[in-house]
N, C-alpha and C positions, 0 to 999 in steps of 0.2 A: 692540748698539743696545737701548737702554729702551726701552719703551713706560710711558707714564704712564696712569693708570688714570681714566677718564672720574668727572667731579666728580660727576654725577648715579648715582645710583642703579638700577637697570634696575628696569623698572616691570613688577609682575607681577600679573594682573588674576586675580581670584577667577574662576573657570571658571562657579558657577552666577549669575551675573550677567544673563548675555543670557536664560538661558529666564523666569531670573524676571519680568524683564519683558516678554518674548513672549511667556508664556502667558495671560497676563489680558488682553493686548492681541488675540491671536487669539481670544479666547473671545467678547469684545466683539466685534470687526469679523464673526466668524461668525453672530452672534445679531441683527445690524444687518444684516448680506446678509438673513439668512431674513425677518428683519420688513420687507425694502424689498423681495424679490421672493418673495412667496409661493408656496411649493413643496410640493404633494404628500406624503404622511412619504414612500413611499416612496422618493420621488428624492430629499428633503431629506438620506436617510441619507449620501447621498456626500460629505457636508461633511464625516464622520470621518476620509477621508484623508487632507485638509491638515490639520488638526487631530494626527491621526499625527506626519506630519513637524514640528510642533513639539512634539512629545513626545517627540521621538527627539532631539532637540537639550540635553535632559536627560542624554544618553551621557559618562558620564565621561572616558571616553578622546578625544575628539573636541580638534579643532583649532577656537581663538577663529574664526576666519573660516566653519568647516564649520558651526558652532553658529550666526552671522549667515548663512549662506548658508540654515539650515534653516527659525530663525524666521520669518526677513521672509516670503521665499517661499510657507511655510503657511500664515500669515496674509494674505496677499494672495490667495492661492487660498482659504483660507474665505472671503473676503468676496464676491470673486467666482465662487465655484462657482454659484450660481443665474441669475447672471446668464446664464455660459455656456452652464448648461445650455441657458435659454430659447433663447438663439440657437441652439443646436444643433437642440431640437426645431422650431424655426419655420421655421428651413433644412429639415426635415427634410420638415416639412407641404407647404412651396412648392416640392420637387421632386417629392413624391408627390401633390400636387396639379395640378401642369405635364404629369405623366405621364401619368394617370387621365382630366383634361382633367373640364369640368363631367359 
């Protein structure tokens, strides 16, 4: 039995494609979390680990999907790292505040 050979061509995607544009898109959504929930530097520094994971999406070796799994991710966690934090700290206030009692 033949098998005949598919008319199209198999599509083969440049690998530094996704960080290229996930990096300037997380750098932006990072720099718009911090200007929309002002943060302390020193808790602001926590935005460098989503920021991380899309630098790590730079990995040559990586798989197109591990490389979309790393950007979007990072960049949705820098935009919303501040936000989280606050909730964390305001949860934190209104148990230690519930505790303590006035």
């Amino acid at each position: 039995m033949h098998t005949t050979p598919s008319p199209l061509p198999a599509v083969t995607r440049p690998w530094w494609v996704v960080p290229a544009v996930w990096t300037p898109v997380a750098l932006l959504l990072a720099v718009v979390g911090q200007l929309t929930t002002p943060l302390p530097a020193p808790l602001s520094l926590g935005v460098f680990m989503p920021l991380g994971m899309v630098a790590a999406s730079w990995i040559p070796g990586l798989r197109h999907s591990q490389r979309m799994w790393l950007a979007i991710s990072g960049s949705t966690l820098a935009f919303f790292y501040g936000k989280a934090l606050m909730v964390v700290v305001i949860a934190v206030g209104i148990v230690v505040w519930l505790k303590v009692g006035d």
